[in-house]
DSSP file (Angstrom, degrees, kcal/mol; ACC not computed):
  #  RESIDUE AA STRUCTURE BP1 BP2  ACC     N-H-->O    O-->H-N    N-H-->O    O-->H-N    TCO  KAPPA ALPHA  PHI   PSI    X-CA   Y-CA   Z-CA
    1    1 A X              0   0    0      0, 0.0     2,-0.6     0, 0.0    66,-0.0   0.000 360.0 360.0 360.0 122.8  -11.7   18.7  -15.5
    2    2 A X        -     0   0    0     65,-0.0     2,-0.3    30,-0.0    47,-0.0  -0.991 360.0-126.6-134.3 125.5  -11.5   15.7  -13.4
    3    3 A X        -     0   0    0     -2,-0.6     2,-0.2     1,-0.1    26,-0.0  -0.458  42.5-150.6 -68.6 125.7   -8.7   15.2  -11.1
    4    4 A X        -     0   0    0     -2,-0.3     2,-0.3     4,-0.0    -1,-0.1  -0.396   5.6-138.5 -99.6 177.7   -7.8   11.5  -12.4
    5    5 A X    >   -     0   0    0     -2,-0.2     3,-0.9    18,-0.0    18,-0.3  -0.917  39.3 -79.0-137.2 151.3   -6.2    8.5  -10.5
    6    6 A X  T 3  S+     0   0    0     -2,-0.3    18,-0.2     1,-0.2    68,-0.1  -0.284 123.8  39.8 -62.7 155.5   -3.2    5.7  -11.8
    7    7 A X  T 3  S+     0   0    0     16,-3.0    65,-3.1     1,-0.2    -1,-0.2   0.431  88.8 139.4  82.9   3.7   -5.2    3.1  -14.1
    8    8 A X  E <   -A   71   0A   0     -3,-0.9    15,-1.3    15,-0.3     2,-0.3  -0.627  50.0-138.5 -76.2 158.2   -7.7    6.1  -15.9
    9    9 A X  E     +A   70   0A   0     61,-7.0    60,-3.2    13,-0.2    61,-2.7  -0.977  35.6 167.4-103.1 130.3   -8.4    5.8  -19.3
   10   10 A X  E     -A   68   0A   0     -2,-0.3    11,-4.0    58,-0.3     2,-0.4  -0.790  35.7-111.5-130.5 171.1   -8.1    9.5  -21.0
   11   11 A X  E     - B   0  20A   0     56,-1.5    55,-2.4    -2,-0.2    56,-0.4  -0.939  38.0-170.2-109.0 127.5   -8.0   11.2  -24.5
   12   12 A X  E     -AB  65  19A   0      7,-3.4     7,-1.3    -2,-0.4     2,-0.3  -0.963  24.8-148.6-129.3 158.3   -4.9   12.7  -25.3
   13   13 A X  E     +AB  64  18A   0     51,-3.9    51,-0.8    -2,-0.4     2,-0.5  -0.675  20.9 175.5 -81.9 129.0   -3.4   15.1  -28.2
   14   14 A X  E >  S-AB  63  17A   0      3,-4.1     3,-2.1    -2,-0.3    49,-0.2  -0.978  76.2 -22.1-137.2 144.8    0.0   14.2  -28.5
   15   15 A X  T 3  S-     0   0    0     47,-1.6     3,-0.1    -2,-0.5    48,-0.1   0.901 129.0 -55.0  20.4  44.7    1.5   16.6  -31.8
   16   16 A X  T 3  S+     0   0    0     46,-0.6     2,-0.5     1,-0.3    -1,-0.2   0.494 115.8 109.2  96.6  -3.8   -1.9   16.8  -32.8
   17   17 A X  E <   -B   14   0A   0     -3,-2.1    -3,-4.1    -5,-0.0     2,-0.3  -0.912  62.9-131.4-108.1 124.5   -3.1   13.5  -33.1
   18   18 A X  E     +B   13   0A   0     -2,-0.5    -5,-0.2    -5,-0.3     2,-0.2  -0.805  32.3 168.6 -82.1 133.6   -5.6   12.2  -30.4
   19   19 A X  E     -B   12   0A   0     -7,-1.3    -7,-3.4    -2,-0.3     2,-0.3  -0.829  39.4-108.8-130.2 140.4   -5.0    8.9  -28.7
   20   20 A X  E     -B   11   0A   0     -2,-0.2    19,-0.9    -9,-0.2    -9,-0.2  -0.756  41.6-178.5 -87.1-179.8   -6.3    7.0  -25.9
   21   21 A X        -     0   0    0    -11,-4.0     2,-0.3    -2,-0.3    17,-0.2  -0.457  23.0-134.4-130.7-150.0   -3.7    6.9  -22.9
   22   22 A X        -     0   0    0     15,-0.2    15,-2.9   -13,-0.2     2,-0.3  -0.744  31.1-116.6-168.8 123.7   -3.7    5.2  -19.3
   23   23 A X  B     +D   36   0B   0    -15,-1.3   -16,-3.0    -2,-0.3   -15,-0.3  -0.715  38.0 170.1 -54.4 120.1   -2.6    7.4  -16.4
   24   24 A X        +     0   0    0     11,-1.5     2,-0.2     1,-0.3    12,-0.1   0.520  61.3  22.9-114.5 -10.8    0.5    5.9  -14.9
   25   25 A X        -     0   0    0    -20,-0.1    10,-4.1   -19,-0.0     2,-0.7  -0.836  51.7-152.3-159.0  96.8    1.5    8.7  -12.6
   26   26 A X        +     0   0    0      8,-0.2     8,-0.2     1,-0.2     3,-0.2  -0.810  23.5 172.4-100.1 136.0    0.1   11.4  -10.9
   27   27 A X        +     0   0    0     -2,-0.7     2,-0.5     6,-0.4     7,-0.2   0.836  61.9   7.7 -98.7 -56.8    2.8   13.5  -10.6
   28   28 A X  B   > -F   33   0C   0      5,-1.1     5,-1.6    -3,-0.1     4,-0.4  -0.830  52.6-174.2-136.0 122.0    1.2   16.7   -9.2
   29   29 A X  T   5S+     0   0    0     -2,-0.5    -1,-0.1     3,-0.2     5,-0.0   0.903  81.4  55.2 -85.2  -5.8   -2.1   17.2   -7.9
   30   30 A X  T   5S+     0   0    0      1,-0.2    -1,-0.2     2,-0.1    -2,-0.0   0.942 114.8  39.7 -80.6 -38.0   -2.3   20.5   -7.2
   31   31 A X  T   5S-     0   0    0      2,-0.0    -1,-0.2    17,-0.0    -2,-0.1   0.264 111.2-114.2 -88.5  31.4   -1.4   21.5  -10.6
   32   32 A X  T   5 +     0   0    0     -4,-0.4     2,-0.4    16,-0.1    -3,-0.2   0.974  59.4 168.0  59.5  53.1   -3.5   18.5  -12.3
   33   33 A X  B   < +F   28   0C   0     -5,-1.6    -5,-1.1    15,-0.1    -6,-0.4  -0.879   7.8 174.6-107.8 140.2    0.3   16.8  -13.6
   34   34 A X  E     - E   0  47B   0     13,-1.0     2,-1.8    -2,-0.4    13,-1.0  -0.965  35.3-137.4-161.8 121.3   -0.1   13.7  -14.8
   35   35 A X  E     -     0   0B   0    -10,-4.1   -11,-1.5    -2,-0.2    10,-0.2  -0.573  26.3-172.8-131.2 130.3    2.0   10.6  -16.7
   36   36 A X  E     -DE  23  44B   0     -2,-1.8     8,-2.7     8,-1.1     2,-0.8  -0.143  13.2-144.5 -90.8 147.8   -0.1    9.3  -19.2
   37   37 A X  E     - E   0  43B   0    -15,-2.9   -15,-0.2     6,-0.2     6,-0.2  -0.917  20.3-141.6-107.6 107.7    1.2    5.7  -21.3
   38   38 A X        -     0   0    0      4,-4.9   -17,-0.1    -2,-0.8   -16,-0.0  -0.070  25.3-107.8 -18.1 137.5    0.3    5.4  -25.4
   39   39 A X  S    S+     0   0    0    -19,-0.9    -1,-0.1     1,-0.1   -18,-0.1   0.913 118.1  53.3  -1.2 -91.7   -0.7    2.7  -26.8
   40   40 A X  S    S-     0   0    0      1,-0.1    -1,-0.1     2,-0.1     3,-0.1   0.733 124.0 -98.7 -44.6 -44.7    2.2    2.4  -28.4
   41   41 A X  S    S+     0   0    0      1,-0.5    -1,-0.1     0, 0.0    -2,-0.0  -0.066  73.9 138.9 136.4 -20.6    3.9    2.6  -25.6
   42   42 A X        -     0   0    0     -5,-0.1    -4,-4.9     1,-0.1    -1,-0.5  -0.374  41.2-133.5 -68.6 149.6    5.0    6.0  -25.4
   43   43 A X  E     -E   37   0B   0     -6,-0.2     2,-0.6    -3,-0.1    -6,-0.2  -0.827   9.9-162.0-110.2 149.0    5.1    8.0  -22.6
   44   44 A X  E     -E   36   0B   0     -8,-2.7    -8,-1.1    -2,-0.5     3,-0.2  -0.877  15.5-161.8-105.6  95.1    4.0   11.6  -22.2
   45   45 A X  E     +     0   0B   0     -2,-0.6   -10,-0.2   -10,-0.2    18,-0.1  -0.606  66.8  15.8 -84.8 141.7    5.4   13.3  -19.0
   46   46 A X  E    S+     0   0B   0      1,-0.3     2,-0.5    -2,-0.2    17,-0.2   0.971  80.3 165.8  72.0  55.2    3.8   16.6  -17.4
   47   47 A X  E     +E   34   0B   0    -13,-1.0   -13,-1.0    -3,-0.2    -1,-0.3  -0.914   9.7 173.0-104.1 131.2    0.7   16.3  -19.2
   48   48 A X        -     0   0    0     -2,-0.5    17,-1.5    15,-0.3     2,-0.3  -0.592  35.4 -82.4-127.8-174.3   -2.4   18.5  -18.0
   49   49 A X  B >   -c   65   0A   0     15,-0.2     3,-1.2    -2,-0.2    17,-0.2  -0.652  42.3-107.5 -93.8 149.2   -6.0   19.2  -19.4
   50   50 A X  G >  S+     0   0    0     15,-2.8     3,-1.2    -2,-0.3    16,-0.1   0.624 110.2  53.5  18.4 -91.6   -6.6   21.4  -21.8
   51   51 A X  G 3  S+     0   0    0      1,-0.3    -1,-0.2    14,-0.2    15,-0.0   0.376  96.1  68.5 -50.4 -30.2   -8.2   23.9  -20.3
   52   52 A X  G <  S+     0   0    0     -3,-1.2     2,-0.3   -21,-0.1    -1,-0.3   0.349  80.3  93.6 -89.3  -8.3   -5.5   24.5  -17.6
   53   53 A X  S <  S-     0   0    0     -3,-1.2     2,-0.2     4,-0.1    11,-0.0  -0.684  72.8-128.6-103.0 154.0   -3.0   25.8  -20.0
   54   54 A X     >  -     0   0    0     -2,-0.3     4,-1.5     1,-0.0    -2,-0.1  -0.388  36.9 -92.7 -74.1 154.3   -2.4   29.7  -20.8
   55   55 A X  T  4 S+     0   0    0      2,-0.2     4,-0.5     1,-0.2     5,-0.1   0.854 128.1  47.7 -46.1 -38.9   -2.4   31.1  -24.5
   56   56 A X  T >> S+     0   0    0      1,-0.2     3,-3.4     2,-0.2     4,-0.9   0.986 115.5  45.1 -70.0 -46.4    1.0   30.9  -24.9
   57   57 A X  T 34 S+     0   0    0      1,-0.3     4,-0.3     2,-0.2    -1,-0.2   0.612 101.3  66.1 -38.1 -33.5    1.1   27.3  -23.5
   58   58 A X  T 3< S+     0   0    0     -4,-1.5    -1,-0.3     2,-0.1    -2,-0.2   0.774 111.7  31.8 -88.6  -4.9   -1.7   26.2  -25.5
   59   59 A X  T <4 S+     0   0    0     -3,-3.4    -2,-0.2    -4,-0.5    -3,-0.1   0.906 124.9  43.8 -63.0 -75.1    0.4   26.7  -29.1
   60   60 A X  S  < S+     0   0    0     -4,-0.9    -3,-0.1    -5,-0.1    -2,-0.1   0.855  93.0  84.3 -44.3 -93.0    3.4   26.0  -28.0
   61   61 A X        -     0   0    0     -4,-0.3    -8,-0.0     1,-0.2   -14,-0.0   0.149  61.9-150.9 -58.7 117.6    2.8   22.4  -25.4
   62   62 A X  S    S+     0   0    0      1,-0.1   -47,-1.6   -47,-0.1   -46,-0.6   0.585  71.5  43.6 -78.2 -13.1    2.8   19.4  -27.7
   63   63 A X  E     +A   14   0A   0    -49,-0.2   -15,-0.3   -17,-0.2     2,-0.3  -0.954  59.8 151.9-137.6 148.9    0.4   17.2  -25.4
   64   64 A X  E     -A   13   0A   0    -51,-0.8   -51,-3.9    -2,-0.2     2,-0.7  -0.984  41.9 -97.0-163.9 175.7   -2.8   17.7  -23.4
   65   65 A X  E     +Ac  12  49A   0    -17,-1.5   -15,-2.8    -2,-0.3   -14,-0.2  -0.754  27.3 177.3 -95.6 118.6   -5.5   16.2  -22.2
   66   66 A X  E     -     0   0A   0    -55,-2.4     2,-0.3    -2,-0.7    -1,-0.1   0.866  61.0 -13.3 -96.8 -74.9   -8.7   16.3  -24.0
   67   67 A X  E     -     0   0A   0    -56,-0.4   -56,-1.5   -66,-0.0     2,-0.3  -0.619  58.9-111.3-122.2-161.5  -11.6   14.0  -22.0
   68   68 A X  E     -A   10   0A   0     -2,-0.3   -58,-0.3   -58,-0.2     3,-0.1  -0.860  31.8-177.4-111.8 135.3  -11.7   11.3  -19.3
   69   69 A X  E     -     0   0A   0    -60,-3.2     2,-0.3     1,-0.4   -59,-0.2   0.586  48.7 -63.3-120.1 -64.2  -12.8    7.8  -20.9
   70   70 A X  E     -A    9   0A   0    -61,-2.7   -61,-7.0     2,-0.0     2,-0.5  -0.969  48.2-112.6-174.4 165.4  -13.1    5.2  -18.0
   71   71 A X  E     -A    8   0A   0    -63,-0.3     2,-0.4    -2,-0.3   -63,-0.2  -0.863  21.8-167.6-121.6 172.2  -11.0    3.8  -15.6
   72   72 A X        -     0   0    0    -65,-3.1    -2,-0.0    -2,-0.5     0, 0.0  -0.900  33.8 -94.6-135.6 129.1   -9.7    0.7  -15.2
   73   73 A X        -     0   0    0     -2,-0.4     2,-0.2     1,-0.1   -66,-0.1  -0.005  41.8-125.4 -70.2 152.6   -7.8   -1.3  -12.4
   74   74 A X        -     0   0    0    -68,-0.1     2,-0.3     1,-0.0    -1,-0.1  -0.549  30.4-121.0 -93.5 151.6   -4.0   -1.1  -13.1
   75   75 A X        -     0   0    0     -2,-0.2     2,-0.5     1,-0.1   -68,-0.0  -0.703  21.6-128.9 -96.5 143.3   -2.6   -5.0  -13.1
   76   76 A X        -     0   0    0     -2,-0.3    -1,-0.1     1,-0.1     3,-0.0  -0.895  13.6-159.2 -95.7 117.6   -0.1   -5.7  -10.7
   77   77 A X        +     0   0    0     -2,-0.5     2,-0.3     1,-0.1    -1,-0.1   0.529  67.2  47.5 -95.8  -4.0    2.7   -7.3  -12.1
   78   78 A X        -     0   0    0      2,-0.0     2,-0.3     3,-0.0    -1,-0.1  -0.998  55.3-174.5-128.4 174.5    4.4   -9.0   -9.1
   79   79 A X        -     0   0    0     -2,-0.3     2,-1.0    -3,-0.0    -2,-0.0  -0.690  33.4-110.9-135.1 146.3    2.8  -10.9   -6.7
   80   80 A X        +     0   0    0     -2,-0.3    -2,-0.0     1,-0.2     0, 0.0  -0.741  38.9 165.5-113.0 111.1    4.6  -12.4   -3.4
   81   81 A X        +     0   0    0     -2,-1.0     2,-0.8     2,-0.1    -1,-0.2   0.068  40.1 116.7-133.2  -4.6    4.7  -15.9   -4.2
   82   82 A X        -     0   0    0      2,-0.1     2,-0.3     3,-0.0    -2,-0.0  -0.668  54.3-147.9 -95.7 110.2    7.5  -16.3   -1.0
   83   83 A X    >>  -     0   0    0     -2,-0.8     3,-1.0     1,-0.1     4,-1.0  -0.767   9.2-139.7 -79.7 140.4    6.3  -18.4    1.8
   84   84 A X  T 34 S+     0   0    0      1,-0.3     4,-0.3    -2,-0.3    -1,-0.1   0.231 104.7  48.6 -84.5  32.0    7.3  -17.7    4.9
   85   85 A X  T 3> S+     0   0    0      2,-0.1     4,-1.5     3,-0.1    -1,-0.3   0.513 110.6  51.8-130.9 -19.7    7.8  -20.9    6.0
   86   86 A X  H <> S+     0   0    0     -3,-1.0     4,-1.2     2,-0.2    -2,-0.2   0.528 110.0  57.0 -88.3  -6.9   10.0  -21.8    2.6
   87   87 A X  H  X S+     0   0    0     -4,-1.0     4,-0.9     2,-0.2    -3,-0.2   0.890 114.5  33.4 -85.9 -52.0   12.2  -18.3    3.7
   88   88 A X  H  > S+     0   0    0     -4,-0.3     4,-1.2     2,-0.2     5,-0.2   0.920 114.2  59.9 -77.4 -37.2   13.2  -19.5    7.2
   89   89 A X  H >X S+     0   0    0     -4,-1.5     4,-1.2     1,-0.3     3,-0.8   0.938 116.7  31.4 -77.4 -39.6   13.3  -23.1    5.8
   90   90 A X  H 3X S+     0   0    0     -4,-1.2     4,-1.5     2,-0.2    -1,-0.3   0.685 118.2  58.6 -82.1  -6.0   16.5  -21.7    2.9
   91   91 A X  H 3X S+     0   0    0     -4,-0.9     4,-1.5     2,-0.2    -1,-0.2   0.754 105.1  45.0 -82.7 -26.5   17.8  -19.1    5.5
   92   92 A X  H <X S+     0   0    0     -4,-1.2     4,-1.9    -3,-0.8    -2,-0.2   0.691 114.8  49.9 -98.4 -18.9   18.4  -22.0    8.1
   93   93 A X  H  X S+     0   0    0     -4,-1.2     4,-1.9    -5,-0.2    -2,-0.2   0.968 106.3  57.4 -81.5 -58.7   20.2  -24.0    5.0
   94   94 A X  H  X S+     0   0    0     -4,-1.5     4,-1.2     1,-0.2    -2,-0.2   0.815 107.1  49.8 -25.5 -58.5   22.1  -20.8    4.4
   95   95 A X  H >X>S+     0   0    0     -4,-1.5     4,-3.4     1,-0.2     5,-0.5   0.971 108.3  50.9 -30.8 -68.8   23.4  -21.1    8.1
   96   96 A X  I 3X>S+     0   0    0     -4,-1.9     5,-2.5     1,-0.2     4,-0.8   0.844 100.1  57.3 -47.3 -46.6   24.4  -24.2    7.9
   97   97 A X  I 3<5S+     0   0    0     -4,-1.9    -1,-0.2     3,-0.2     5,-0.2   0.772 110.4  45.5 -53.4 -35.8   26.3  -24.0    5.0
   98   98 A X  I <<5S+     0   0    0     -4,-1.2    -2,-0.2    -3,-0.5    -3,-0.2   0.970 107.0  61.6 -71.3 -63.0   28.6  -21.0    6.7
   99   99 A X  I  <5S-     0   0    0     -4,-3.4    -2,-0.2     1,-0.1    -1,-0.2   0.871 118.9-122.5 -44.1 -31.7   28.7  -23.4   10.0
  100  100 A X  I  <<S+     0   0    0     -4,-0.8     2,-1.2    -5,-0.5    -3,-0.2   0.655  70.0 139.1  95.2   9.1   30.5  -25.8    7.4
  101  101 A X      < +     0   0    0     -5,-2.5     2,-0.5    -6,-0.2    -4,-0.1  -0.436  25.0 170.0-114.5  63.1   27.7  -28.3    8.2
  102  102 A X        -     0   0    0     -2,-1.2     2,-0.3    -5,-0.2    -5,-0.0  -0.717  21.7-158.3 -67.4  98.4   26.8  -29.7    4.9
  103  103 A X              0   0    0     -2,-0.5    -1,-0.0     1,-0.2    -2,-0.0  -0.414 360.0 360.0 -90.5 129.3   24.5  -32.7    4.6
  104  104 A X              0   0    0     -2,-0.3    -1,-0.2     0, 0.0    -2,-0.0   0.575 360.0 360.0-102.8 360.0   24.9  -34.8    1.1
């Protein structure tokens, strides 16, 4: 039982079927809460290990977390591609335009 971090790769049961997933979310760390991404693309919210659940919980609770697999770094999908020197340069055209002082 490994306290995991966003970007892990784990095995999870989800309705009986083992998958991997990717941790997308830790959600609580004191109780090990975690939301893990499919494949597929589903997501599993409030997902713990195994091991952490009580008897009733452990019929009942349709997903858990079986091992830890690797991790990997999570890709950042945007990037800040704004210069600041192209922000002041449309901010001051933006002025102008309100001034009424429109150059053709």
């Amino acid at each position: 039982m490994k306290h995991l971090k966003v970007g892990d790769i784990v095995v999870a049961v989800f309705l009986g079927t083992p998958g991997e997933c990717e941790v997308i979310e830790v959600t609580d760390k004191k109780q090990k809460l975690y939301k893990l991404k499919m494949k597929s693309g589903t997501i599993l919210p409030g997902v713990t290990w195994f091991k952490n659940l009580d008897a009733k919980q452990k019929k009942n609770k349709p997903w858990h977390i079986l091992k830890y697999v690797k991790h990997i770094e999570p890709k950042v999908i945007e990037k800040d591609t704004i210069q600041k020197t192209d922000l002041d340069e449309h901010i001051q055209k933006q002025k102008n335009f309100i001034r009424g002082e429109i150059k053709k």
